[in-house]
C-alpha positions as CSV (number, residue, x, y, z in Angstrom):
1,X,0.0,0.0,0.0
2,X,1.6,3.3,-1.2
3,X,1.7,6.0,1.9
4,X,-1.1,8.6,1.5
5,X,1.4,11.5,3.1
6,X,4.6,12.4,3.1
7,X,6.1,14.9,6.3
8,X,9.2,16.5,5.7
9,X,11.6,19.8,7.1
10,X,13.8,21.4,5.5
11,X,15.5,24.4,6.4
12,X,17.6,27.0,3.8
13,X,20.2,29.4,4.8
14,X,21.2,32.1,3.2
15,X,22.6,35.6,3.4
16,X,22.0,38.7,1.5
17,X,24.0,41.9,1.0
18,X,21.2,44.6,2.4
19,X,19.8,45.6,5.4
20,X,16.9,43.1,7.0
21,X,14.6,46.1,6.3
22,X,15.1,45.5,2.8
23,X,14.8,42.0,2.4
24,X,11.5,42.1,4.0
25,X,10.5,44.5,2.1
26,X,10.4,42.2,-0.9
27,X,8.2,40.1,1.2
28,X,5.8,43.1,1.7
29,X,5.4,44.5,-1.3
30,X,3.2,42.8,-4.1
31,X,5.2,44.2,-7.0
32,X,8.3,42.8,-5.7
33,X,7.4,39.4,-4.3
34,X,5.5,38.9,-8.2
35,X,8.4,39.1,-9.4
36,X,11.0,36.6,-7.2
37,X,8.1,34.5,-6.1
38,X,5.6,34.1,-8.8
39,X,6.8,35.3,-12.5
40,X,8.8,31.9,-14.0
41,X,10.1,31.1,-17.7
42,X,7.8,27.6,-16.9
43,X,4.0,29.4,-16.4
44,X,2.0,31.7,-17.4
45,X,0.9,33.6,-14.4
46,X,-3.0,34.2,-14.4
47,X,-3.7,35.5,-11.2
48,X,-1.6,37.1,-8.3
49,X,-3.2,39.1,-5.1
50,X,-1.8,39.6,-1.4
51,X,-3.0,40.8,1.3
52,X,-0.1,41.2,3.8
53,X,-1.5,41.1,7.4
54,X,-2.2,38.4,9.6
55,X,-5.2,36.8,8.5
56,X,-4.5,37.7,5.3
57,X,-4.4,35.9,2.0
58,X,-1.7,35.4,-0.8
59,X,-2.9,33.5,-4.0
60,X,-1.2,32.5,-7.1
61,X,-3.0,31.0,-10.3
62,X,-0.8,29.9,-12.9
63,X,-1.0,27.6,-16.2
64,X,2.3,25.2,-16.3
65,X,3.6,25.6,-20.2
66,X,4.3,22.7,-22.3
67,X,7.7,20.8,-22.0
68,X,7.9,21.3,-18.0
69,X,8.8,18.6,-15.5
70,X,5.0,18.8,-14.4
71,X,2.0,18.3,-17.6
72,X,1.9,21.0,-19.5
73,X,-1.3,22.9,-19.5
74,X,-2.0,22.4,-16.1
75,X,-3.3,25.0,-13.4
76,X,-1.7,25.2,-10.7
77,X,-3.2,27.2,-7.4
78,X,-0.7,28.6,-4.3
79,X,-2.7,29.8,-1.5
80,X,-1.4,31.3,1.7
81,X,-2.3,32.5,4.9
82,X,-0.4,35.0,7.0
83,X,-0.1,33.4,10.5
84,X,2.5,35.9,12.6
85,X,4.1,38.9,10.8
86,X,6.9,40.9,12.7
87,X,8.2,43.7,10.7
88,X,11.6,43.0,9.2
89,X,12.0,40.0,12.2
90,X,9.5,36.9,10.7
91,X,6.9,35.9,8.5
92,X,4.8,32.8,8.9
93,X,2.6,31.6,6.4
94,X,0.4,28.2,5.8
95,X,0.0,27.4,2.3
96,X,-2.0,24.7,0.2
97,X,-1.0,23.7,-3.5
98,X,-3.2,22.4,-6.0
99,X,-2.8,21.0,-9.2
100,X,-5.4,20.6,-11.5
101,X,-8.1,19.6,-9.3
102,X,-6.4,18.1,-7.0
103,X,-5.0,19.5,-3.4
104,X,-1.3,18.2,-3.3
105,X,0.7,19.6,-0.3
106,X,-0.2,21.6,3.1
107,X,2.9,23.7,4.6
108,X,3.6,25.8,7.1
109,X,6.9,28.1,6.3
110,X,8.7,30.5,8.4
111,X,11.2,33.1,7.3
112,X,13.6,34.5,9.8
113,X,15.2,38.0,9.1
114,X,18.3,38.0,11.4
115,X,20.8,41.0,10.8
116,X,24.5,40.1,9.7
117,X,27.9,42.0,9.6
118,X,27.1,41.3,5.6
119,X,23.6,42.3,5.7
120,X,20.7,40.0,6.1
121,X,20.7,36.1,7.3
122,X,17.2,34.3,6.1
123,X,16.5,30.8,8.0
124,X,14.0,29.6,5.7
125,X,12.5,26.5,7.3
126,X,9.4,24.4,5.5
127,X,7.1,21.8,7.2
128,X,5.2,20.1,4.7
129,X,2.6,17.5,4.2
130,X,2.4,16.2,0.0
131,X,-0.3,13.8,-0.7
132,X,-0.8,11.4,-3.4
133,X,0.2,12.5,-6.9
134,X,2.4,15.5,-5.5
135,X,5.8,16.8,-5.8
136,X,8.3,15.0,-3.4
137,X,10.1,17.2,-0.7
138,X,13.4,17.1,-2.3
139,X,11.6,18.4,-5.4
140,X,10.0,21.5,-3.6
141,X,13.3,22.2,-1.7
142,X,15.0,22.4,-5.2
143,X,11.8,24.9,-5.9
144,X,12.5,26.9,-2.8
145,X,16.5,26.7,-3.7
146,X,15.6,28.6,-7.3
147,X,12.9,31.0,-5.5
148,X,15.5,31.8,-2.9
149,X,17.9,33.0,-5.9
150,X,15.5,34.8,-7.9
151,X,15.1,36.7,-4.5
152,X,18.5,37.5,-4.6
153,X,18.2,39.4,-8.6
154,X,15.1,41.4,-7.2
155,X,17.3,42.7,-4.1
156,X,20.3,43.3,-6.6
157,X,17.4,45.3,-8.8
């Protein structure tokens, strides 16, 4: 009988050369976090809102183009909730991903802002839950891995 969930941590270090305040910052603001977070070469991005405050909601709607890892054509729905928000400290946010029709991970992730002699040091630590049919955890940390870069260009921006 194949298990019907995977649990898995990871955690991601690394630093960046600006000022927690700023790094945050591309957390906060929609126009930014588009940009590292949701905007990719492999989708087409259909829908993006967020509503930064706890309670609030972050969604992503996005068709997967042909010739990706994951069948082309596909829809594929991020939603996020904003659990604990210090300003330029920690985010916390529980998201769910769906593809197609089907819901195929829960997370809860946590961003840690910590101030460095080089700038910023971000602990990046994800608890997941992937269901049947999903990615596997060492496939999202390789996801997180890329995100994590792109964040780097839009800081160097």
């Amino acid at each position: 009988m194949t298990q019907s969930v995977i649990h898995s941590t990871f955690v991601i270090e690394r630093n960046y050369p600006a000022k927690p305040e700023r790094v945050f910052a591309a957390f906060a603001d929609p126009a930014k976090k588009r940009r590292w977070f949701v905007e990719s070469d492999h989708h087409e991005v259909e829908h993006f809102e967020m509503d930064f405050r706890v309670g609030g909601q972050e969604r992503a709607r996005f068709r997967i183009k042909e010739g990706t890892p994951v069948v082309g054509g596909v829809v594929c729905i991020n939603t996020g909730s904003y659990q604990d928000i210090v300003p330029d400290r920690r985010i916390v946010v529980a998201h769910t991903m769906t593809l197609g029709e089907r819901c195929i991970s829960a997370s809860l992730v946590t961003f840690e802002f910590l101030p460095s002699e080089t700038g910023t040091d971000l602990i990046f630590t994800h608890q997941g839950a992937f269901f049947e049919g999903s990615d596997t955890p060492e496939m999202r940390e390789e996801g997180w891995r890329k995100l994590l870069g792109q964040l780097t260009e839009e800081l160097a921006r």
